[in-house]
Backbone bond lengths (Angstrom), bond angles and torsions (degrees), N, CA, C in turn:
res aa  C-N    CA-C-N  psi(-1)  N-CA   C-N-CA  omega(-1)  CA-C   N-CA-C  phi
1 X - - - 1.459 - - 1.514 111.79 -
2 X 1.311 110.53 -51.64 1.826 114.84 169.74 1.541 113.95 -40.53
3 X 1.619 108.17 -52.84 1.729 105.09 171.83 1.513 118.13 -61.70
4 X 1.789 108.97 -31.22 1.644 71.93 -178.74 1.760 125.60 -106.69
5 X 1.279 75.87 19.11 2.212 92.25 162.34 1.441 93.97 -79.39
6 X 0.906 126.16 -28.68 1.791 112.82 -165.30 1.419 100.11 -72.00
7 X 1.508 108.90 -52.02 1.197 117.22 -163.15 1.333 129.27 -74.96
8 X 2.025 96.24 -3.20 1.792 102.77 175.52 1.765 96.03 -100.37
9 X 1.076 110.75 5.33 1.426 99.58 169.93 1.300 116.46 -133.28
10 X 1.457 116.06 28.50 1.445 128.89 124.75 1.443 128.58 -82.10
11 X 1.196 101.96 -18.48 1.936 109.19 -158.65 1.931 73.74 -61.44
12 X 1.156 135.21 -69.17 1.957 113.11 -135.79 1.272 99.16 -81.05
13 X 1.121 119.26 4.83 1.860 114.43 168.79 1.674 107.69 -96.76
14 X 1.293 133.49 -23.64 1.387 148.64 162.29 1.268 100.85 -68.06
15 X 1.254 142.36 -60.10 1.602 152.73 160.12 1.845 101.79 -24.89
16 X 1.707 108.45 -71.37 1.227 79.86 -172.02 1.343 117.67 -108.76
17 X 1.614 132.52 24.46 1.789 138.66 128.07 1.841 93.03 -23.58
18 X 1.481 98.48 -84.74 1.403 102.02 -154.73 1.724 100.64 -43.78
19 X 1.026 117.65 -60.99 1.735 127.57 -177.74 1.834 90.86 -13.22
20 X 1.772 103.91 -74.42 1.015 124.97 -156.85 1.576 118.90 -64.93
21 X 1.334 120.90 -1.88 1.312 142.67 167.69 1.375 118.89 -91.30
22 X 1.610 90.89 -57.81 1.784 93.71 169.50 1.569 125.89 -57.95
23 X 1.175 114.92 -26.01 1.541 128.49 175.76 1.597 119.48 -77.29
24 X 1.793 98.34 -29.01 1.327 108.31 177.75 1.726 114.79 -80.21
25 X 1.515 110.19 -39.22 0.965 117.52 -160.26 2.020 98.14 -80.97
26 X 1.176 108.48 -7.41 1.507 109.42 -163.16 1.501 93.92 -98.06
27 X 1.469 120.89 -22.93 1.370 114.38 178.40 1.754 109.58 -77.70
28 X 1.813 109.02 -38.58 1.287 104.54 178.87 1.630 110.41 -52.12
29 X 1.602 103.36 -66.55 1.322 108.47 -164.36 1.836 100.75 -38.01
30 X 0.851 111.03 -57.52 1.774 128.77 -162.51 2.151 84.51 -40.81
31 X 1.354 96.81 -60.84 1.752 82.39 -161.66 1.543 94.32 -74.23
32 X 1.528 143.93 -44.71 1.342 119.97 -166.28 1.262 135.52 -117.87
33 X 1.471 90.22 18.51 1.397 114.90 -172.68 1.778 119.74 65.31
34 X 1.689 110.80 162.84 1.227 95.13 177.39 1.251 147.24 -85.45
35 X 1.193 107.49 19.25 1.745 131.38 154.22 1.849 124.28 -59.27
36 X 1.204 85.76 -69.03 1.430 122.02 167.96 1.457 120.02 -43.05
37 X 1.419 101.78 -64.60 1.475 113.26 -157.07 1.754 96.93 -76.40
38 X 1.558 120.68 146.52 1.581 112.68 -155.04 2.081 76.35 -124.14
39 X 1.398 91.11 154.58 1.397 106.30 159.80 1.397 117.10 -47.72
40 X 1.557 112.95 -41.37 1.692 117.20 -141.98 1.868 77.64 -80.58
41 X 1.168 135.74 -48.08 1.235 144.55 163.76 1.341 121.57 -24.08
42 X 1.269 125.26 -44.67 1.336 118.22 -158.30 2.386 76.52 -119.37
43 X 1.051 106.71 9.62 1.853 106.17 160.72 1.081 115.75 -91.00
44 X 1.818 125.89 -24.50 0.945 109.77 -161.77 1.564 101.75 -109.74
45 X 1.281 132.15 -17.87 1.186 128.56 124.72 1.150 133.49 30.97
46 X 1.433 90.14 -97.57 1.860 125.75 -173.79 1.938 92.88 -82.63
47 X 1.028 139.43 -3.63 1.250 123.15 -134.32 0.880 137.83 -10.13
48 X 1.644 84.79 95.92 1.911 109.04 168.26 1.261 126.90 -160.60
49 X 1.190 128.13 146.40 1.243 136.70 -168.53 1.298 104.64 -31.98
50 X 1.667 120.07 166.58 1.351 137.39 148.72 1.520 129.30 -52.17
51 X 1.289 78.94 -38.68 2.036 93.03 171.50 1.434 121.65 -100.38
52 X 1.508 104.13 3.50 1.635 113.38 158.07 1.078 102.21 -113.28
53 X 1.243 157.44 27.98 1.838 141.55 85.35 1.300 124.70 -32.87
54 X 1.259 110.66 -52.50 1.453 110.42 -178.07 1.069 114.70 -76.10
55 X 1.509 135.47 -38.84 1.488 137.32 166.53 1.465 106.64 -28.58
56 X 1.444 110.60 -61.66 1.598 112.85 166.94 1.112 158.11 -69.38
57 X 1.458 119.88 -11.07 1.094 156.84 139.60 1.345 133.89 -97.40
58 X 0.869 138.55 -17.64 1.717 149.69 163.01 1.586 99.36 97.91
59 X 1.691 113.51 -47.34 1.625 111.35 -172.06 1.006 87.39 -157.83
60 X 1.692 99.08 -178.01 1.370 118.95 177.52 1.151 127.06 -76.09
61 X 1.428 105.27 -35.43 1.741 98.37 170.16 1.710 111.89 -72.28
62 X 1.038 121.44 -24.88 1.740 115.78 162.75 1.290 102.14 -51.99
63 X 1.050 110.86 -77.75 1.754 107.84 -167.24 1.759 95.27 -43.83
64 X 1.296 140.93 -51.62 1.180 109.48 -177.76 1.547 129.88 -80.94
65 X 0.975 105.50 1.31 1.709 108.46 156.79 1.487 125.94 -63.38
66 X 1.432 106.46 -42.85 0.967 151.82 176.38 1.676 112.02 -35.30
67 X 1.791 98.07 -78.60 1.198 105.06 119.20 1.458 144.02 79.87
68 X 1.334 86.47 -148.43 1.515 133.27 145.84 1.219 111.84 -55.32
69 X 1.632 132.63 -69.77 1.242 119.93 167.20 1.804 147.35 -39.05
70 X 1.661 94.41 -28.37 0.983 113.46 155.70 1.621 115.98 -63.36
71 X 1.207 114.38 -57.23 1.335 117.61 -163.34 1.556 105.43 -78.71
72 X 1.296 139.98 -15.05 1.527 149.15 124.84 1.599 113.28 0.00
73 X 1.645 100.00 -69.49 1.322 131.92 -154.78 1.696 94.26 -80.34
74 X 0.990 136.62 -17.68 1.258 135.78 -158.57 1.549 104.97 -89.92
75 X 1.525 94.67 -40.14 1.788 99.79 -175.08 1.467 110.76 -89.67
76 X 0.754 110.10 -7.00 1.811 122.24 163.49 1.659 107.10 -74.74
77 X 1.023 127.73 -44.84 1.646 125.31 -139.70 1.197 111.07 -76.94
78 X 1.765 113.89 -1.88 1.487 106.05 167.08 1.509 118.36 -96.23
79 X 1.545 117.20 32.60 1.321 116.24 -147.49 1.403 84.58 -135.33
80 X 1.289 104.86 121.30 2.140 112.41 170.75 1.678 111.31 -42.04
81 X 0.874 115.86 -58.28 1.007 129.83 -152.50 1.660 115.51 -102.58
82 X 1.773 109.59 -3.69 1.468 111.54 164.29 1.232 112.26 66.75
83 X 1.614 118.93 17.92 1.869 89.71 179.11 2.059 80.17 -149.92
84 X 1.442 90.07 157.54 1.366 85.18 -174.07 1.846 129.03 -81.39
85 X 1.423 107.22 137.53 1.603 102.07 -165.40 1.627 119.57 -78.89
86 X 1.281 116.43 -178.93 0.961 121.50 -168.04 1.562 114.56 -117.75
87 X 1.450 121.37 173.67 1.639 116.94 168.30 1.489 107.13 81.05
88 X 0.894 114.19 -137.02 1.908 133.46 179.20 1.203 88.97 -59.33
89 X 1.611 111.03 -68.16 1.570 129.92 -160.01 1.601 118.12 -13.97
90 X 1.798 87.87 -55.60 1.468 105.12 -168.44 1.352 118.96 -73.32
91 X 1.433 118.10 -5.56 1.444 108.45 -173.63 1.783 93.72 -108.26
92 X 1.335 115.86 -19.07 1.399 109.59 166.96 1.734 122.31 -69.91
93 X 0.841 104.29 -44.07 1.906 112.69 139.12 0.926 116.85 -34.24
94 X 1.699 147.88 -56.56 1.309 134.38 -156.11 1.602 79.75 -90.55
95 X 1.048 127.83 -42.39 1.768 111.28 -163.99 1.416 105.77 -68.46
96 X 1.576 122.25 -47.08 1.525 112.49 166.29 1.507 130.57 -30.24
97 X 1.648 94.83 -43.78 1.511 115.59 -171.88 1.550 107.43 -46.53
98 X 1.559 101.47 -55.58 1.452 122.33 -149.57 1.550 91.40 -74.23
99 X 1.268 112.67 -46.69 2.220 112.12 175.51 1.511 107.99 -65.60
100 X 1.312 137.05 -37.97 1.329 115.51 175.02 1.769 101.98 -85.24
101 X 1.339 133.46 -16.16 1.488 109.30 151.27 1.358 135.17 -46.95
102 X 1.291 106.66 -50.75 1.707 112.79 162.87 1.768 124.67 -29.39
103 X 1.320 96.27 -21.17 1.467 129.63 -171.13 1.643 117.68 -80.12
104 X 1.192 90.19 -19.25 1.983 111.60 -138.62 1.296 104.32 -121.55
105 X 1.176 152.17 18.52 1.639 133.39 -114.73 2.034 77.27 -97.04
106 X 0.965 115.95 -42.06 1.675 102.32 -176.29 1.304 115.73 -39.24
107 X 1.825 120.94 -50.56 1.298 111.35 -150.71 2.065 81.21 -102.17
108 X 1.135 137.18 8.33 1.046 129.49 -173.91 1.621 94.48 -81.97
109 X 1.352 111.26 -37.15 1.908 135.02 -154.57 1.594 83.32 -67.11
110 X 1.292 87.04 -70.86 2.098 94.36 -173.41 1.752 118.13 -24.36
111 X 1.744 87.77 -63.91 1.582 96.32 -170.05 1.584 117.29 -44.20
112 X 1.671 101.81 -45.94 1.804 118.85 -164.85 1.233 103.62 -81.12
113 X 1.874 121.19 -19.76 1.594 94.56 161.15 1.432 110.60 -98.06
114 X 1.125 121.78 -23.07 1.759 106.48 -172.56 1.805 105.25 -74.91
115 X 1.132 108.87 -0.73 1.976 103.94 -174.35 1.515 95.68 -85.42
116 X 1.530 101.78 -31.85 1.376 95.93 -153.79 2.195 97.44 -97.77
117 X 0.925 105.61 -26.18 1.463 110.95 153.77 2.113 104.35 -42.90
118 X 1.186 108.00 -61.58 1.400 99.13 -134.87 1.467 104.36 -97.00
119 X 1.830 108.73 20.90 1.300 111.23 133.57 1.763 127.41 -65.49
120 X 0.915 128.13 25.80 1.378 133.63 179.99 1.405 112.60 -112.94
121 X 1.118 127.48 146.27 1.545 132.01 -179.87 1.682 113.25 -59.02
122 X 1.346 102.82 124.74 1.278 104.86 -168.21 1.194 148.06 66.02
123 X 1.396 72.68 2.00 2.135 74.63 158.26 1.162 143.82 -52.46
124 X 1.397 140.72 108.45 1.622 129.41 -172.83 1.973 113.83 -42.12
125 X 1.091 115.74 -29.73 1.202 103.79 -177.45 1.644 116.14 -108.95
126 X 1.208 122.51 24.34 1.063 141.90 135.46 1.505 135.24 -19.89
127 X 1.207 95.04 -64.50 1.858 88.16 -174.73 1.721 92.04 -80.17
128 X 1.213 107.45 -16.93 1.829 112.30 -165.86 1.842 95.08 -53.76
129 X 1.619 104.93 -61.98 1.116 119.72 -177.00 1.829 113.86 -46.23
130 X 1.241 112.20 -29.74 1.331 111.46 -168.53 1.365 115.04 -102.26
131 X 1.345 113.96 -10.37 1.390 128.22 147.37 1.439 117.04 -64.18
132 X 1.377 130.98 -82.85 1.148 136.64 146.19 1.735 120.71 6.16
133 X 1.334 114.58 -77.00 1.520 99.94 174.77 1.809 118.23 -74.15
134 X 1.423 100.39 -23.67 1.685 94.12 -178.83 1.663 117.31 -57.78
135 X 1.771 107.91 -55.98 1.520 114.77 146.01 1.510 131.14 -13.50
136 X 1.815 95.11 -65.78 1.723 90.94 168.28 0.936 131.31 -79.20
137 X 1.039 131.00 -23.64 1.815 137.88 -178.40 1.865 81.84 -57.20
138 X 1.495 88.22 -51.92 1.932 85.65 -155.69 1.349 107.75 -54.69
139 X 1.333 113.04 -51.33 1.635 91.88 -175.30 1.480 128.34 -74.45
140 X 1.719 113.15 -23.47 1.370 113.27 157.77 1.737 129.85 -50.37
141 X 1.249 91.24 -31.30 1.915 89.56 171.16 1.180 112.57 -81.09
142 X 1.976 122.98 -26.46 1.335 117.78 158.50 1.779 115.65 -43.54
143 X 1.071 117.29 -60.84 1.446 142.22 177.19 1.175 104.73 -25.24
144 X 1.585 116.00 -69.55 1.457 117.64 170.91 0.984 120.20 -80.29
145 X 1.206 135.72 16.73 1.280 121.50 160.49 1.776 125.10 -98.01
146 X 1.477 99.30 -15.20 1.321 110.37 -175.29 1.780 103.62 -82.31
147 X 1.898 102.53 -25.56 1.429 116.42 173.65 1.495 108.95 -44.85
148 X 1.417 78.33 -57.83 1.453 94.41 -161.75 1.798 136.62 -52.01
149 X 1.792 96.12 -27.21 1.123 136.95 -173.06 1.827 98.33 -81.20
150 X 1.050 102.53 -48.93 1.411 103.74 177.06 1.504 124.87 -64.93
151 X 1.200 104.84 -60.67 1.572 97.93 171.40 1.586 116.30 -91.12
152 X 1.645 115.36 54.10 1.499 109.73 175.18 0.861 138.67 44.68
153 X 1.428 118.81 21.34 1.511 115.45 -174.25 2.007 85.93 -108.77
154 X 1.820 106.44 158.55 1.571 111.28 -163.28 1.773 91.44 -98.98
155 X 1.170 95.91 128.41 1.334 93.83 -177.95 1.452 136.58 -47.89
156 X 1.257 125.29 107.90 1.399 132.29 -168.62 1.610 119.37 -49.52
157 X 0.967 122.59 166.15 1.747 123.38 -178.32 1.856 81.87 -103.25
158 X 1.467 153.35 0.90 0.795 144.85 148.54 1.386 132.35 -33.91
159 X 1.187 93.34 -48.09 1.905 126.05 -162.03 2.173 98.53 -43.63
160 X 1.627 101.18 -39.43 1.330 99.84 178.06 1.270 117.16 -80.93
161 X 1.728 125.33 -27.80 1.248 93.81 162.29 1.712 125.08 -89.18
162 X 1.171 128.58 26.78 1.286 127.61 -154.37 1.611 79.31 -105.63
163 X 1.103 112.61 -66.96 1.393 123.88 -169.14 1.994 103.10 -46.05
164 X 1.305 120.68 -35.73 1.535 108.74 173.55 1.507 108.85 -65.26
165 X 1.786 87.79 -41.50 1.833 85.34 -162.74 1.513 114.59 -63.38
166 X 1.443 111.06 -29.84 1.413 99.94 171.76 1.540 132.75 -70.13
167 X 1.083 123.89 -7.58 1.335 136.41 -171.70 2.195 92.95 -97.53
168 X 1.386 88.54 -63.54 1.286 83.92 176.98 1.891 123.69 -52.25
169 X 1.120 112.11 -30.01 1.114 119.29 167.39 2.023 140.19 -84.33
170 X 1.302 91.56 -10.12 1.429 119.48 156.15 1.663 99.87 -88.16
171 X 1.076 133.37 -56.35 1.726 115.17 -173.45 1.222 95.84 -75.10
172 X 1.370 164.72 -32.14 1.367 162.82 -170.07 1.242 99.41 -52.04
173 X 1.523 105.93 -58.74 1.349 94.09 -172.89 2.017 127.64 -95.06
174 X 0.930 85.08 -23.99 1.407 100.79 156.97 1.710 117.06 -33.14
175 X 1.455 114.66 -45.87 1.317 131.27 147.35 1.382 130.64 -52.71
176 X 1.729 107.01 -44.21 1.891 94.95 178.96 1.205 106.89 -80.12
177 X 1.317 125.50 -12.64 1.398 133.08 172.33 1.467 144.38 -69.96
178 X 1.666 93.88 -25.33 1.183 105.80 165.96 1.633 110.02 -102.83
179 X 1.477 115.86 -10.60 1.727 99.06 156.65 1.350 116.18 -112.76
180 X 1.696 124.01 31.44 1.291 108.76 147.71 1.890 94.07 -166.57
181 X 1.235 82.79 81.39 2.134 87.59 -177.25 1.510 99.31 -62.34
182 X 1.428 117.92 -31.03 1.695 95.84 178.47 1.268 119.67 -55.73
183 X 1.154 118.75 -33.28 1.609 132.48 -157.22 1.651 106.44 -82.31
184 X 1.485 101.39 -44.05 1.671 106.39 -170.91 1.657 112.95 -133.64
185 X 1.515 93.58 122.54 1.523 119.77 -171.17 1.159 115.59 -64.05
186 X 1.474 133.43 64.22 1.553 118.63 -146.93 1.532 119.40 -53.61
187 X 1.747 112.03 -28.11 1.604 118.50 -165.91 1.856 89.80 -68.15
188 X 1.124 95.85 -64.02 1.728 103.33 -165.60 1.280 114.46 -45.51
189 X 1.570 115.18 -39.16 1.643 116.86 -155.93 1.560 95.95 -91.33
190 X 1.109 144.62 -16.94 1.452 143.89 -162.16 2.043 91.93 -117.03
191 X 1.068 130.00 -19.54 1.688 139.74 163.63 1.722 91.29 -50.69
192 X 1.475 106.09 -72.71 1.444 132.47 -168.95 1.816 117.21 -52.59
193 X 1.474 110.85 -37.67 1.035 133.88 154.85 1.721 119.26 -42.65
194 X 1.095 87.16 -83.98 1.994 111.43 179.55 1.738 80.58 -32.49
195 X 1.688 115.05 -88.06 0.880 129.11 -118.84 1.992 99.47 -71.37
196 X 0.893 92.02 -10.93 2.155 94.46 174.68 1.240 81.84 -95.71
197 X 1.420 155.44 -84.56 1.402 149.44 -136.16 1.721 96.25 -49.46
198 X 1.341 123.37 -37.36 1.460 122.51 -171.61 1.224 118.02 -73.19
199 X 1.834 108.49 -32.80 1.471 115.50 -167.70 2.006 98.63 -96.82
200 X 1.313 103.73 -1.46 1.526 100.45 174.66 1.764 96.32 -74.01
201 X 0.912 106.46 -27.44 1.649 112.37 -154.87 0.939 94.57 -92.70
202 X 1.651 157.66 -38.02 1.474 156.34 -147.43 1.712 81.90 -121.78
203 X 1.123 128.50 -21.61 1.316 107.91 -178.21 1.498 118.38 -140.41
204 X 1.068 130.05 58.10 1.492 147.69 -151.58 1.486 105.89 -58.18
205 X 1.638 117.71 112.76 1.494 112.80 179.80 1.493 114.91 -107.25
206 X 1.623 128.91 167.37 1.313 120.60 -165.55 2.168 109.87 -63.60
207 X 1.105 106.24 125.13 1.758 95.09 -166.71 1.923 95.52 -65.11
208 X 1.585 97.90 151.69 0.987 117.47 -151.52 1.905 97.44 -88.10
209 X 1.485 103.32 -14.97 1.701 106.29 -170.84 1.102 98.78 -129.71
210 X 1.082 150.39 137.90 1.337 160.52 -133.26 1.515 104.41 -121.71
211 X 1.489 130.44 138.01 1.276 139.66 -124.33 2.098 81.96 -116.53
212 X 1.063 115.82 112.49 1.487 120.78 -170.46 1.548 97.76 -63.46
213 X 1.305 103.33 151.93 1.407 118.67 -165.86 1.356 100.21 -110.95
214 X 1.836 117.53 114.93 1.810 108.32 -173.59 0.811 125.00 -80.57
215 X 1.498 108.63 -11.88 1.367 108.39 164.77 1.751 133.11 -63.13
216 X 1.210 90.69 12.57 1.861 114.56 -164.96 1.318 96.35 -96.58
């Protein structure tokens, strides 16, 4: 009983160590990626040992799951209910997302180098990444489809690429933004984005480049 009084009045100083690791370690990764970026780095930080990182995380690839999970949790947290919505909802969500990123540029830095890291063989956050967009594609084509259902239009064979292009086109820019924020408005330009990718789909116009023929 004595140990576990100790240990409920350690838990909110362990609570915010980890906070203070996860924040540290998301700024390293963000500037040198997770190759680069060393434990002893994101210890001295927080000041603390190498083996008071690991005490808390077990390794490095935990801490970068970790992460990610954190940074998961971030784009949720304006949402009652913590899980992502559907219909209209969801694309007013991704545009929220993209204006409180503007906000964020640390955990924005993280995401655009570790995604783009963990196209490489063997990367620990790898399958993370391929979970991650399969999820979103998936529920964004849910999204439009419930759109779609609503205002009568028959659901397009579009819907799958709309749903990449928007994801792909929120991290696109997410990138020109963080190497030239004067230049590119991230809230506005990814608003502007969403909002033609939706009306291509509810309102399908003749494509402007002609779809190559393979048999050519």
């Amino acid at each position: 009983m004595i140990m576990a009084r100790k240990q409920a009045k350690s838990r909110p100083e362990t609570v915010r160590k980890r906070a203070e690791i996860l924040h540290a370690a998301m700024e390293i990764f963000g500037a040198k990626g997770f190759a680069s970026g060393t434990l002893a780095e994101i210890a001295d930080q927080v000041d603390m040992t190498h083996a008071g990182v690991l005490h808390h995380f077990g390794s490095k690839t935990q801490l970068l799951l970790e992460v990610l999970d954190y940074r998961d949790q971030t784009d949720v947290a304006d949402l009652v209910e913590q899980h992502i919505p559907g219909g209209l909802e969801m694309f007013r969500h991704l545009v929220r997302t993209a204006f409180a990123n503007a906000r964020r540029a640390g955990i924005v830095q993280a995401f655009a180098v570790l995604s783009g890291e963990s196209v490489t063989d063997d990367h620990p956050a790898r399958e993370y990444f391929q979970v991650r967009y399969r999820n979103l594609r998936s529920g964004i084509a849910d999204a439009f489809a419930e759109v779609c259902a609503q205002h009568g239009v028959t659901e397009p064979d579009t819907i799958t690429h709309a749903s990449a292009s928007i994801l792909a086109v929120m991290d696109g820019l997410q990138v020109q933004w963080l190497l030239q924020p004067e230049a590119v408005e991230l809230g506005p330009a990814t608003e502007f984005a969403i909002e033609a990718i939706v009306a291509a789909v509810l309102s399908p116009q003749p494509r402007f480049v002609a779809t190559p023929d393979p048999a050519r």
